[in-house]
Backbone bond lengths (Angstrom), bond angles and torsions (degrees), N, CA, C in turn:
res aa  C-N    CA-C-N  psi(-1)  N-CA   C-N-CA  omega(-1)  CA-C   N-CA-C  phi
1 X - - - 1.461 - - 1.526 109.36 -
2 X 1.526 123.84 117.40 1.250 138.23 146.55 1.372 126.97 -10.38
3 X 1.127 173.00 -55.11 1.554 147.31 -52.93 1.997 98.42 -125.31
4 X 1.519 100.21 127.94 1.299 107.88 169.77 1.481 120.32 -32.88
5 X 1.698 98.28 141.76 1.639 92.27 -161.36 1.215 99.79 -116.89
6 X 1.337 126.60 148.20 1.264 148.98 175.12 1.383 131.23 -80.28
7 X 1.434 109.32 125.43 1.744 95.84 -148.28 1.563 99.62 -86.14
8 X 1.292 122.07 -21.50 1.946 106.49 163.43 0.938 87.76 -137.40
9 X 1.887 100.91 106.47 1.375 109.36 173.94 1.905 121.94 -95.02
10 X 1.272 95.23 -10.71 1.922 124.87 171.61 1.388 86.65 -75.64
11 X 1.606 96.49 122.53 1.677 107.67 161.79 1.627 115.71 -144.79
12 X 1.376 122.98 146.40 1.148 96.96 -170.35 2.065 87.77 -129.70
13 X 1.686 78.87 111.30 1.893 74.57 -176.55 1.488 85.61 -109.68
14 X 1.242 112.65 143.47 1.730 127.29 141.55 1.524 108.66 85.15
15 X 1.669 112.21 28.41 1.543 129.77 -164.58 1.652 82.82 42.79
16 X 1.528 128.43 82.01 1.057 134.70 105.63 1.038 140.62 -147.96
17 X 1.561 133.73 138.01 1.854 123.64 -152.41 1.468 106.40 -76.78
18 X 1.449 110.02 144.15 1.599 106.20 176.28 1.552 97.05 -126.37
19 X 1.449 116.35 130.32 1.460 110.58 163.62 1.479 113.25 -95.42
20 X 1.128 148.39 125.78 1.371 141.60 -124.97 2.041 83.95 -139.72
21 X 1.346 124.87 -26.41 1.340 127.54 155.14 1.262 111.59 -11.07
22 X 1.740 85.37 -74.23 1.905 106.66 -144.41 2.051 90.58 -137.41
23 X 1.732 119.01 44.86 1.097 86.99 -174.22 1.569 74.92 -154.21
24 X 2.057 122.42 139.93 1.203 109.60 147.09 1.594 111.94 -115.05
25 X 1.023 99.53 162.47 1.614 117.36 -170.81 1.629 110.86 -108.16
26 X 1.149 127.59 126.70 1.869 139.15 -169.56 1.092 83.97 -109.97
27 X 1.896 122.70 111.89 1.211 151.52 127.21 1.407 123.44 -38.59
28 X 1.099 136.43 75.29 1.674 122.92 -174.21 1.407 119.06 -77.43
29 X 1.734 128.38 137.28 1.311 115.78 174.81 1.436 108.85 -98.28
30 X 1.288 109.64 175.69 1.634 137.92 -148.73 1.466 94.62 177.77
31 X 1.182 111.41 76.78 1.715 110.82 138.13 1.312 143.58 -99.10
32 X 1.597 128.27 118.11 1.149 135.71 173.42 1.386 122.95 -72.82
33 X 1.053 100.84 79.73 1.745 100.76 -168.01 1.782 95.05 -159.37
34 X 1.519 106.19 129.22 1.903 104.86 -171.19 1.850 87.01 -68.26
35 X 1.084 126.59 -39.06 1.472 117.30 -176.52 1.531 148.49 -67.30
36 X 1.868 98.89 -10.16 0.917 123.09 -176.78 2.342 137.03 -31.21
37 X 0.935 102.61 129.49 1.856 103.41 -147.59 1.543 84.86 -49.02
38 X 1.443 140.29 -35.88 2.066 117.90 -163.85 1.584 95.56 -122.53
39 X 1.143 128.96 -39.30 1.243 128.79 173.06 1.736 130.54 -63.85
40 X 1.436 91.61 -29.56 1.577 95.09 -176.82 1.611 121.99 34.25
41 X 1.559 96.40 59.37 1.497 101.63 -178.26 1.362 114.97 76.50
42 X 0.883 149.96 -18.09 1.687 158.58 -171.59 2.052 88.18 -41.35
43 X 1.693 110.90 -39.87 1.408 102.85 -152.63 1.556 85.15 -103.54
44 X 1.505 120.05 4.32 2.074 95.02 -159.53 1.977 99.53 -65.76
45 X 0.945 127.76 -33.22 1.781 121.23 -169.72 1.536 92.15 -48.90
46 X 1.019 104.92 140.18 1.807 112.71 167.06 1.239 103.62 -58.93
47 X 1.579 116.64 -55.96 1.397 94.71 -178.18 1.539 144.31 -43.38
48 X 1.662 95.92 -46.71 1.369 110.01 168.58 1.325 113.75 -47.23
49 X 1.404 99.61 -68.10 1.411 104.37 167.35 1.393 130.30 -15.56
50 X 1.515 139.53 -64.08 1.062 161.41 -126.98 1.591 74.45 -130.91
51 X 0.950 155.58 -38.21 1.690 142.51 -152.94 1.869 101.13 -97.40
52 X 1.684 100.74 -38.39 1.166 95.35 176.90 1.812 128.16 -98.70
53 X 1.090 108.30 -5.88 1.329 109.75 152.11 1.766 121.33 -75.46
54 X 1.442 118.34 -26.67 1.511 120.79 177.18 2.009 100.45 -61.47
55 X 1.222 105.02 -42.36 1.267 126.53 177.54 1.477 118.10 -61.24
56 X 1.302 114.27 -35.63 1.624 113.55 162.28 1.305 117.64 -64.75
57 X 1.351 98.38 -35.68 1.885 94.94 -158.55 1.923 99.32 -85.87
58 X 1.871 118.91 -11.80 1.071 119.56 172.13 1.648 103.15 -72.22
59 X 0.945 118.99 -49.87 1.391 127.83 159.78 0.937 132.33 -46.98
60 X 1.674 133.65 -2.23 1.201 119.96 147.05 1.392 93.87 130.57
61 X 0.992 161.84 -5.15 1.347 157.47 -85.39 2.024 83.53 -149.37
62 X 1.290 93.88 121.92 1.948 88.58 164.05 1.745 121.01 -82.16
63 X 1.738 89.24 -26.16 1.546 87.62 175.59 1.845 106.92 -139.52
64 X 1.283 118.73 169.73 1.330 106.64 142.73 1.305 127.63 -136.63
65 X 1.274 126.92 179.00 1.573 120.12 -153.85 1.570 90.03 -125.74
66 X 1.426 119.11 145.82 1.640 107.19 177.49 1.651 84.68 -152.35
67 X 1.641 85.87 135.72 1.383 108.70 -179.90 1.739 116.75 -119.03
68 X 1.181 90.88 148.24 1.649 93.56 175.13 1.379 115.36 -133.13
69 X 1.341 135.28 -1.68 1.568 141.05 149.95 1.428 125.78 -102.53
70 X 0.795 167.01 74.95 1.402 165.34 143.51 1.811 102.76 25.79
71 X 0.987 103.77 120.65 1.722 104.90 153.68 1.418 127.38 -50.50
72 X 1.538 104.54 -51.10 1.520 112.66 178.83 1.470 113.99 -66.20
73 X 2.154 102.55 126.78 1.271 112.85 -170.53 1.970 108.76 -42.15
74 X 1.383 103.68 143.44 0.942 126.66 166.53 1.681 131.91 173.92
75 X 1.586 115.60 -170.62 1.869 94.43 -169.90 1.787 117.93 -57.47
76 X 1.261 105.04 150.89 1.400 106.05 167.89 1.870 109.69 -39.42
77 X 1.425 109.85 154.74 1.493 105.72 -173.12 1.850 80.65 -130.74
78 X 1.664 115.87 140.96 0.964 112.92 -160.52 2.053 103.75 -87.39
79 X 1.389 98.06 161.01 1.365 102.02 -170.41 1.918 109.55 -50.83
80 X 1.346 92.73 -49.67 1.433 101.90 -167.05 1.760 115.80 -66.65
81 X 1.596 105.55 -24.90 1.707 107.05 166.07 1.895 110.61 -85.37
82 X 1.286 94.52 -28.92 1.981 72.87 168.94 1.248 115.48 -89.44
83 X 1.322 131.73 -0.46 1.513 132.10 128.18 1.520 122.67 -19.87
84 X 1.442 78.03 -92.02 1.750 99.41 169.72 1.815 131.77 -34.51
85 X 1.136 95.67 -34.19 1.330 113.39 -177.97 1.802 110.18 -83.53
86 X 1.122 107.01 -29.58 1.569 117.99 -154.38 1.507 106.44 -107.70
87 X 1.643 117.14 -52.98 1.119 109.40 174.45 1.633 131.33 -72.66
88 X 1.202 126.01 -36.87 1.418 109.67 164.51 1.742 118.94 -64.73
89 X 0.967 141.94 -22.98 1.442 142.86 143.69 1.542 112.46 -24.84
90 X 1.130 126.12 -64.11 1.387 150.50 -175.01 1.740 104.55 -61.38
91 X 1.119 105.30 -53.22 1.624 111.72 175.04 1.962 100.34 -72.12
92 X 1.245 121.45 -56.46 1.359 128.26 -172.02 1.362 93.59 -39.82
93 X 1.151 118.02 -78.53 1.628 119.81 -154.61 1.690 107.85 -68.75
94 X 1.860 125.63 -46.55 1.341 118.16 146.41 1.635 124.10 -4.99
95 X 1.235 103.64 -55.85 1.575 111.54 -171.47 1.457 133.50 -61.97
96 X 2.066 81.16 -36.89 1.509 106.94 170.14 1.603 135.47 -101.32
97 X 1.504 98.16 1.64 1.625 110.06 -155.77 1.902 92.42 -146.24
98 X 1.780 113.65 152.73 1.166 111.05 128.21 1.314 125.68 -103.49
99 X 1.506 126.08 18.66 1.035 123.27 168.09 2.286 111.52 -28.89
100 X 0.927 91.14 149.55 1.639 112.88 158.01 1.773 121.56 -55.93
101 X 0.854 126.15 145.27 1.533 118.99 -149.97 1.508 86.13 -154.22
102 X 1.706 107.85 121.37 1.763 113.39 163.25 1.258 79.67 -152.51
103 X 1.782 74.10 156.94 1.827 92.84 -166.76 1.752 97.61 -131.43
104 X 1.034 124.76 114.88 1.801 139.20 -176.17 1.762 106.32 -69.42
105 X 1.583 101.38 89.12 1.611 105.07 -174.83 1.439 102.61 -153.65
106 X 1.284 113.64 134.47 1.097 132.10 163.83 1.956 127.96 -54.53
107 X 1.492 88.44 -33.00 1.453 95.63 -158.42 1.286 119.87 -79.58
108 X 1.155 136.34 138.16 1.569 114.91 162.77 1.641 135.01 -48.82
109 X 1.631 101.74 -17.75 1.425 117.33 -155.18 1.434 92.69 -98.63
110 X 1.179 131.31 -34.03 1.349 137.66 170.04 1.512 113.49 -68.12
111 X 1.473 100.40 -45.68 2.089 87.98 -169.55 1.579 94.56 -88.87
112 X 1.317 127.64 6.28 1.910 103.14 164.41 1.425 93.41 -79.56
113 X 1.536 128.67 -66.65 1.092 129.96 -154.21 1.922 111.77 -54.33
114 X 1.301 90.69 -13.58 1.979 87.38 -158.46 2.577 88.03 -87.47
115 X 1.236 81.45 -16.40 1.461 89.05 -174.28 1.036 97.15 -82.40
116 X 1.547 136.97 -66.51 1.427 124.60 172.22 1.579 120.41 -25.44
117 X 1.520 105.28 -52.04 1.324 109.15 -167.31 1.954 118.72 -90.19
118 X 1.778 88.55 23.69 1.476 90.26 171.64 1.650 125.61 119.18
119 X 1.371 100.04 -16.72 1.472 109.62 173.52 1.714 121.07 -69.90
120 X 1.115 129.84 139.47 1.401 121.49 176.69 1.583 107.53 -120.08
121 X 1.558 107.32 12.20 1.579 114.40 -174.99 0.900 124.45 -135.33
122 X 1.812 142.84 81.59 1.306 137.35 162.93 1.090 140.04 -40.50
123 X 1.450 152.69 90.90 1.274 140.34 -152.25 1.594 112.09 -123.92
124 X 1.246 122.62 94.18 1.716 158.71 -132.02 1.352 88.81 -103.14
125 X 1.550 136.02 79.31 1.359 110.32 170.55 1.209 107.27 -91.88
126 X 1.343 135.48 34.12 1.684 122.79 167.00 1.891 107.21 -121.21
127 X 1.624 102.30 28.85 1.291 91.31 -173.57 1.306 144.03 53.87
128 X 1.744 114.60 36.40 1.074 124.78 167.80 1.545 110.95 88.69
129 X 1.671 124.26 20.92 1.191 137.73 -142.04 1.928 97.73 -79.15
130 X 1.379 109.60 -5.67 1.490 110.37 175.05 1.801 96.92 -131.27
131 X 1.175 137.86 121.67 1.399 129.63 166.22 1.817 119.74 -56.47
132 X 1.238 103.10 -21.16 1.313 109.63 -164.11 1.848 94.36 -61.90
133 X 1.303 105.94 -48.25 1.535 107.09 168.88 1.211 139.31 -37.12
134 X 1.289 99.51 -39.97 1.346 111.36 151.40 1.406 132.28 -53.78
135 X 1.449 113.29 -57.73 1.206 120.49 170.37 1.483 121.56 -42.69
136 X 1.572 106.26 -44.03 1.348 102.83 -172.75 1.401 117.09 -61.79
137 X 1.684 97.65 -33.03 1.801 94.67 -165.72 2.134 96.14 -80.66
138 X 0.945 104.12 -8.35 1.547 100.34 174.60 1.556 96.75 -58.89
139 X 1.476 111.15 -69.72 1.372 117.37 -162.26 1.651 118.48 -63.69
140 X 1.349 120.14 22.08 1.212 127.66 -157.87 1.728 97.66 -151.06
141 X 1.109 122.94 160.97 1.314 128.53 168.01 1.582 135.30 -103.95
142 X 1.724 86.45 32.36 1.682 100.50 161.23 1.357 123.21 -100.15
143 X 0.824 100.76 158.13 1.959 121.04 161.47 1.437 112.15 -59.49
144 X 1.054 118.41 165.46 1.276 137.55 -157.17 1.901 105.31 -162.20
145 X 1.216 109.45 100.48 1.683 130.30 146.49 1.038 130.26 -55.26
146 X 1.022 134.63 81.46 1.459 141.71 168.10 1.411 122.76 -66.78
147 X 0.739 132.48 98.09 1.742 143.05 174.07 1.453 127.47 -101.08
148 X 1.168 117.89 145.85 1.435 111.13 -160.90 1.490 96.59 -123.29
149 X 1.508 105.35 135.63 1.551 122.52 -156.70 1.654 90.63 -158.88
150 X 1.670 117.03 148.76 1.016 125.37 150.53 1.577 123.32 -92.55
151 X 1.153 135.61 -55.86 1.286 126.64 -160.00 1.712 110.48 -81.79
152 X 1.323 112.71 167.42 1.273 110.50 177.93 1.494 121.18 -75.75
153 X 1.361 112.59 165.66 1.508 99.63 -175.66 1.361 132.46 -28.95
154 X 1.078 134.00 105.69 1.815 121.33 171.72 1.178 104.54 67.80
155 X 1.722 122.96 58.55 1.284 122.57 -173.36 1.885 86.84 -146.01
156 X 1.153 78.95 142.93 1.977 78.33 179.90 1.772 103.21 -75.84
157 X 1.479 111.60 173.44 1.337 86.33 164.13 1.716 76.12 -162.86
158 X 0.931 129.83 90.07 1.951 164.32 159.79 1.905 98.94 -30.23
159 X 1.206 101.90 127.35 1.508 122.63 175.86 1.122 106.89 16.24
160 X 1.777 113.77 65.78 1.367 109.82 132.36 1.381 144.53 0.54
161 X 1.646 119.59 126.18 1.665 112.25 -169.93 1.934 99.39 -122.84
162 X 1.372 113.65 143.08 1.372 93.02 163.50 1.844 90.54 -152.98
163 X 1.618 88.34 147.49 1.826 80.07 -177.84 1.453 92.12 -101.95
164 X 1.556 136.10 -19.71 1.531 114.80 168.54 1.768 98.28 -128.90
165 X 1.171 115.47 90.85 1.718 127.03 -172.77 2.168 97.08 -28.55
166 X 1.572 97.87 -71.40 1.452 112.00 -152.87 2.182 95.16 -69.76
167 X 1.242 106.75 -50.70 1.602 109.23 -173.74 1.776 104.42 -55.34
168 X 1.633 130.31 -40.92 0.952 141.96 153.70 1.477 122.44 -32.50
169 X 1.424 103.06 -75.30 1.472 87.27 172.90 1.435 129.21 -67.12
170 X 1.395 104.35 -38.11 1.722 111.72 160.78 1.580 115.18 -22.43
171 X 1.230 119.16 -82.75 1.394 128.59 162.62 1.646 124.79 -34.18
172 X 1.440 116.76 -30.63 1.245 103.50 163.66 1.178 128.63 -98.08
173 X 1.255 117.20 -19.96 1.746 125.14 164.82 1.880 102.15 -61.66
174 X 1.058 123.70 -49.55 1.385 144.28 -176.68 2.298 87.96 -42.68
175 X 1.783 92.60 -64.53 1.392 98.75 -175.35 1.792 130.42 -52.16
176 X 1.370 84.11 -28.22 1.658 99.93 -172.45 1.757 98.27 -98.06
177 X 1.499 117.57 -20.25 1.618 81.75 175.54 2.024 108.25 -85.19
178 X 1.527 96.77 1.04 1.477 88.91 -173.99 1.895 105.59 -80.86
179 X 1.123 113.35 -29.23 1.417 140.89 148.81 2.523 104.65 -22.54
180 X 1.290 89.16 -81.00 1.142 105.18 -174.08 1.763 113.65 -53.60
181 X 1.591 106.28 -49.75 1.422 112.80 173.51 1.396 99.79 -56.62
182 X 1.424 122.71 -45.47 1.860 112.25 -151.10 2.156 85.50 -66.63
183 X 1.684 122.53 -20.75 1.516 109.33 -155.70 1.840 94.56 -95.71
184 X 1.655 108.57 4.01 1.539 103.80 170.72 1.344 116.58 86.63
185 X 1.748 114.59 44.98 0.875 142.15 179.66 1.663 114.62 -121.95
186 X 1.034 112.87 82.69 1.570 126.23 169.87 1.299 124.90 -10.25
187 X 1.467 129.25 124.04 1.525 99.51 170.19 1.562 133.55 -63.75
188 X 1.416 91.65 -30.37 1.901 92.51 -176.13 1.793 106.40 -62.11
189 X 1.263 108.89 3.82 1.239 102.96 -172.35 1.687 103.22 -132.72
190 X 1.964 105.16 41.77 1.706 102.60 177.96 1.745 82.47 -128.29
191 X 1.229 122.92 147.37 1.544 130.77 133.23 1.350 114.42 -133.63
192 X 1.755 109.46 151.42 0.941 101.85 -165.88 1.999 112.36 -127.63
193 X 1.040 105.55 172.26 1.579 103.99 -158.66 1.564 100.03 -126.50
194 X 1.338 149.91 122.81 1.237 135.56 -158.03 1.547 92.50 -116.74
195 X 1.686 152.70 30.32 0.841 106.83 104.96 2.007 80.08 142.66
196 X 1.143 130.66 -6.95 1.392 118.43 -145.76 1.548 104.66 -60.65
197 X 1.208 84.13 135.71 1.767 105.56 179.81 1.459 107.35 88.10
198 X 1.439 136.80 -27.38 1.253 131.13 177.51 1.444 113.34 -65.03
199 X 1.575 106.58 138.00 1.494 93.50 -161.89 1.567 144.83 7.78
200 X 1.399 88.53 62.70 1.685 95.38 -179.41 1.701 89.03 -153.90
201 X 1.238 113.36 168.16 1.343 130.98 -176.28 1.533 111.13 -126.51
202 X 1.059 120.62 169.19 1.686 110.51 -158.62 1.615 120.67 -80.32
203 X 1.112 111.38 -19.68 1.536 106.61 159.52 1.533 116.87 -58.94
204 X 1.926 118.96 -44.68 0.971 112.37 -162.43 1.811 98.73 -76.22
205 X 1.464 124.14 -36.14 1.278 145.11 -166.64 1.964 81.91 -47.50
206 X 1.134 105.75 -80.90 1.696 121.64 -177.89 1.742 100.53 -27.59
207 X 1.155 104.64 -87.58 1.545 101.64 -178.72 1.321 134.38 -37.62
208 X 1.217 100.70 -17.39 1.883 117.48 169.38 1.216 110.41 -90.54
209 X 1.209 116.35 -33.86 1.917 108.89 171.26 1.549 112.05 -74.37
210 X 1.433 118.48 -38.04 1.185 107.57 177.13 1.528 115.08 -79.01
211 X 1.153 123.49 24.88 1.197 127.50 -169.08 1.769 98.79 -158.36
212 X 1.129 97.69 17.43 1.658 100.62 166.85 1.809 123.83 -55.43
213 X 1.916 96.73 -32.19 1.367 94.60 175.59 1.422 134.44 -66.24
214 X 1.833 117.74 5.36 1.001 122.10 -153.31 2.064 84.29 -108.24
215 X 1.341 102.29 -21.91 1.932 115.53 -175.48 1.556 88.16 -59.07
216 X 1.274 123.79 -80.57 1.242 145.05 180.00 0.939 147.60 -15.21
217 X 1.676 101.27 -48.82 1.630 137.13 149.34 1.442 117.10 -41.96
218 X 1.449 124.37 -11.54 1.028 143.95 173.51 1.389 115.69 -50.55
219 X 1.604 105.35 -59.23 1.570 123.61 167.02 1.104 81.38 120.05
220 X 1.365 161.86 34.79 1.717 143.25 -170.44 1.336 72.74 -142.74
221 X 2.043 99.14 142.95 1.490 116.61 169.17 1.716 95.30 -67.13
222 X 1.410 104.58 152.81 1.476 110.40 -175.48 1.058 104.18 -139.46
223 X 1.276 110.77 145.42 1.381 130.24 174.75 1.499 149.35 -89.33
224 X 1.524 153.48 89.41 0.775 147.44 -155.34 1.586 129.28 -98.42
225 X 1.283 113.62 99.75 1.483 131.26 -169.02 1.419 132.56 -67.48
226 X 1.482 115.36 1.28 1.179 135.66 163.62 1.285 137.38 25.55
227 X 1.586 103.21 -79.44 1.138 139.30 -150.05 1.489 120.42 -55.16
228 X 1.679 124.53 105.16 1.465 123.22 179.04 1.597 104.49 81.90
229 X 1.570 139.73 -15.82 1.506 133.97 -152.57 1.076 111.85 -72.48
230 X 1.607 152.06 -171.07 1.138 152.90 -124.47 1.719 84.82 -123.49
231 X 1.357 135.85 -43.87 1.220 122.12 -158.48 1.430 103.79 -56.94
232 X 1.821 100.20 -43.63 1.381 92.09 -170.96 1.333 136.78 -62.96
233 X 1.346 99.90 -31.72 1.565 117.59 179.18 1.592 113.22 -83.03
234 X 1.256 115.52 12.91 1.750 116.01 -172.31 1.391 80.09 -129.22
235 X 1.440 147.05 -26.57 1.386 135.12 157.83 1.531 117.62 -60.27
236 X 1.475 112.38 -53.23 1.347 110.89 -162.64 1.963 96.98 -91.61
237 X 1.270 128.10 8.17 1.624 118.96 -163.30 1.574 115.70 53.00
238 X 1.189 125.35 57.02 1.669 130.07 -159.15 1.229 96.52 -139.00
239 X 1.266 114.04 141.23 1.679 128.23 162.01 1.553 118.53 -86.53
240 X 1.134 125.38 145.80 1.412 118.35 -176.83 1.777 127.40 -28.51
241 X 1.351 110.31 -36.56 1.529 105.56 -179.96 1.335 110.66 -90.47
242 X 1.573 120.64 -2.62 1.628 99.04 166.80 1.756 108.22 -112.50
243 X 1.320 112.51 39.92 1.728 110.48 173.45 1.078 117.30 -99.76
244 X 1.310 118.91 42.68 1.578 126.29 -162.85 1.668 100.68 -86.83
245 X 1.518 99.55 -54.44 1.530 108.74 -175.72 1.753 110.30 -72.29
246 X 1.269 129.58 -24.00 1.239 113.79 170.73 1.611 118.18 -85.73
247 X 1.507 105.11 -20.62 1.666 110.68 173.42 1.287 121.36 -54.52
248 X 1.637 101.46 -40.41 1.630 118.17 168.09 1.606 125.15 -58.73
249 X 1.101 112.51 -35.89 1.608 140.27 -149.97 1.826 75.01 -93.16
250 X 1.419 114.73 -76.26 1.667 110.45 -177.55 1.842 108.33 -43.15
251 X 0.902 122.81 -71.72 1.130 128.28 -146.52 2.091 93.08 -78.12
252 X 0.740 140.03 41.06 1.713 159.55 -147.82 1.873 93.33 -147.68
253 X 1.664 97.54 -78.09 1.316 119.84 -161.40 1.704 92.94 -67.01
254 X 1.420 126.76 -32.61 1.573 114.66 -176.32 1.100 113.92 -76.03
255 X 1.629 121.91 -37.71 1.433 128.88 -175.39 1.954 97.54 -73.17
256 X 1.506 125.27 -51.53 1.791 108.74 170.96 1.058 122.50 -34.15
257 X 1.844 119.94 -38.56 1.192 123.75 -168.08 1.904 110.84 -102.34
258 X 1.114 91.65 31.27 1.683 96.85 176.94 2.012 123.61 111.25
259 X 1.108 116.60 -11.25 1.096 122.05 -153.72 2.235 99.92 -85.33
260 X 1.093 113.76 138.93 1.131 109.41 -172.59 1.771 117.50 -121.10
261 X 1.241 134.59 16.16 1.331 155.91 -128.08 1.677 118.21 173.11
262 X 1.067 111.23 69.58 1.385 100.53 171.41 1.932 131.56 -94.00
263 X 1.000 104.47 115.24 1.846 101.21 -157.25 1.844 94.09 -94.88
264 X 1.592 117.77 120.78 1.232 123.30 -127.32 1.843 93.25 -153.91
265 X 1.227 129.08 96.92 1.355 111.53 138.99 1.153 146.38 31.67
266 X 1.370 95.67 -115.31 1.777 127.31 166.85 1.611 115.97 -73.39
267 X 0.968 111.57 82.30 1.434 128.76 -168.02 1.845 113.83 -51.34
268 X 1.387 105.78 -65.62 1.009 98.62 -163.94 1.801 110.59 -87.42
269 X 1.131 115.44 0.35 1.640 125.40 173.07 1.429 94.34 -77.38
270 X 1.594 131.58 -55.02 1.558 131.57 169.18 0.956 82.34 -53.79
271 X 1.103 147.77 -99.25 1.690 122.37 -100.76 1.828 103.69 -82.41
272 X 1.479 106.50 -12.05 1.887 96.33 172.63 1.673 91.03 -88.54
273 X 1.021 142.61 -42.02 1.421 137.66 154.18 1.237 93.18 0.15
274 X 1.540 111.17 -119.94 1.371 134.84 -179.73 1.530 118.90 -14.93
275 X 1.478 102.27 -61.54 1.905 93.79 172.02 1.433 116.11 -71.74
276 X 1.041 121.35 -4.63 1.546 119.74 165.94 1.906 118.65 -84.29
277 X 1.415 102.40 -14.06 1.380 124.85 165.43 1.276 117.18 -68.18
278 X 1.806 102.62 -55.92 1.376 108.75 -167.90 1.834 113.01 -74.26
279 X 1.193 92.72 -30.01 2.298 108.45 161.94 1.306 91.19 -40.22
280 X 1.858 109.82 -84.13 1.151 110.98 -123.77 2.442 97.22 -69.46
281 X 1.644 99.43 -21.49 1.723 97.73 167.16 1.321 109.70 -73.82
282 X 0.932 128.67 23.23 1.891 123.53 -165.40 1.136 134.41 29.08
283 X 1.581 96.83 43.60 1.166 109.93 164.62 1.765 139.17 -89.47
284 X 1.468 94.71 -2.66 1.397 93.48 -146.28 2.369 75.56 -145.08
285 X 1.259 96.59 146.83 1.291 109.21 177.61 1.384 117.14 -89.57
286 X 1.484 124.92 115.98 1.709 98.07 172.09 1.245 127.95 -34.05
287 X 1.345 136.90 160.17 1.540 130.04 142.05 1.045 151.93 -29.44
288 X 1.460 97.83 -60.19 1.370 136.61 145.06 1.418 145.29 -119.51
289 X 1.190 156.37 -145.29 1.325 168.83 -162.44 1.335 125.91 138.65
290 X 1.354 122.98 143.34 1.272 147.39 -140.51 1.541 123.68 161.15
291 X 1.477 110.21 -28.54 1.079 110.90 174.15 1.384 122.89 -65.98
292 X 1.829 129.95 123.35 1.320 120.09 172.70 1.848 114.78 70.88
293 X 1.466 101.36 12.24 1.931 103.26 -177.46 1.235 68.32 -126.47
């Protein structure tokens, strides 16, 4: 199998090496937010919080992602509570883990502080929607997620139009990492995420995964956000707690077609997923053997 190649595919986020060649990486979420899109608060208590991210990274998890605003439009959430929400999480699990640490924020004021306090991963789902963000992760020795989104932060943005879904976003992820380099942000230190379910609706969501290889072609490890979202469950007729098996099935078909990062839920069902991926590309050694010797 072919798959577009990545021109620095060696990365070393969070003192840990990633070969992005022959290697995918299971993103786990952790959002602190009572509103959150699959959890609906299940994680907002710090404790939980902090109990269930220690729990991802026992589970297998290379990184985890911790959120403290919701994507989905709604009121401004004030600077100083997605603080609050985000940074002791970040220290909690620090204490207990070297897992990899990204924190899903728009703000500039959030991704210095979440870096101070231990993060080595910015994860930008409005596409760079403030530059200053950029800047920060320049001046710092994290990574930077680029995601491609139309509307402004926590702003609805109602029946989406695209006359070429995948060449479209191509071109604007393409636009925003030239964006990020001009604010002094390295490439070995951009990947980018094109966006599924963010302003798009599930036909367009679909047509971008099957056409993920065109995201990819980019040369930046990329990311695939999958996990539980509306395409899947408006494809398969499923409510959030039974999209386990199509989340898998998506995030399979994104990583064949280039994708190196899948940010995932159900942690430890991904992550034998994925190493059963990386076997069956020969990438990855069984455990064991016995079978048929």
């Amino acid at each position: 199998m072919v798959l577009p190649p990545i021109a620095l595919p060696v990365r070393s986020i969070g003192g840990h090496m990633f070969d992005f060649s022959r290697q995918i990486a299971v993103m786990a979420i952790v959002n602190r937010t009572p509103d959150s899109f699959f959890d609906q608060g299940r994680t907002f208590a710090l404790d939980r919080a902090v109990a269930a991210a220690v729990q991802a990274a026992a589970d297998g998890a290379d990184w985890v992602d911790i959120g403290g605003a919701p994507f989905a439009p709604g009121p401004e959430i004030a600077l100083a509570d997605e603080l609050d929400r985000v940074i002791p999480v970040i220290e909690g699990l620090r204490a207990e883990s070297d897992v990899v640490i990204s924190v899903d924020t728009f703000r500039p004021e959030v991704a210095a502080a979440a870096i101070e306090a231990g993060a080595s991963v910015i994860n930008d789902t409005t596409g760079i929607h403030d530059p200053r963000l950029a800047e920060v992760v320049a001046d710092s020795g994290a990574t930077l997620i680029i995601t491609h989104s139309l509307a402004e932060p926590r702003h609805p943005y109602p029946r989406p139009q695209y006359g070429d879904v995948a060449g479209e976003i191509a071109a604007f992820l393409s636009k925003r990492v030239d964006l990020a380099r001009a604010c002094g942000v390295p490439d070995e230190r951009i990947i980018l995420d094109p966006g599924h379910d963010l302003n798009k609706n599930t036909r367009q969501t679909l047509e971008l995964t099957r056409r993920f290889g065109e995201i990819a072609a980019l040369g930046f490890p990329t990311l695939a956000a999958v996990s539980n979202k509306d395409f899947v469950g408006e494809s398969l007729g499923r409510e959030k707690p039974d999209r386990l098996a199509g989340s898998l099935a998506a995030a399979t078909v994104s990583v064949l077609l280039g994708a190196r990062i899948v940010r995932m839920h159900n942690v430890a069902s991904s992550v034998d997923a994925m190493r059963m991926v990386e076997a069956v590309l020969g990438w990855r050694e069984p455990v064991f053997e016995t079978h048929n010797l």
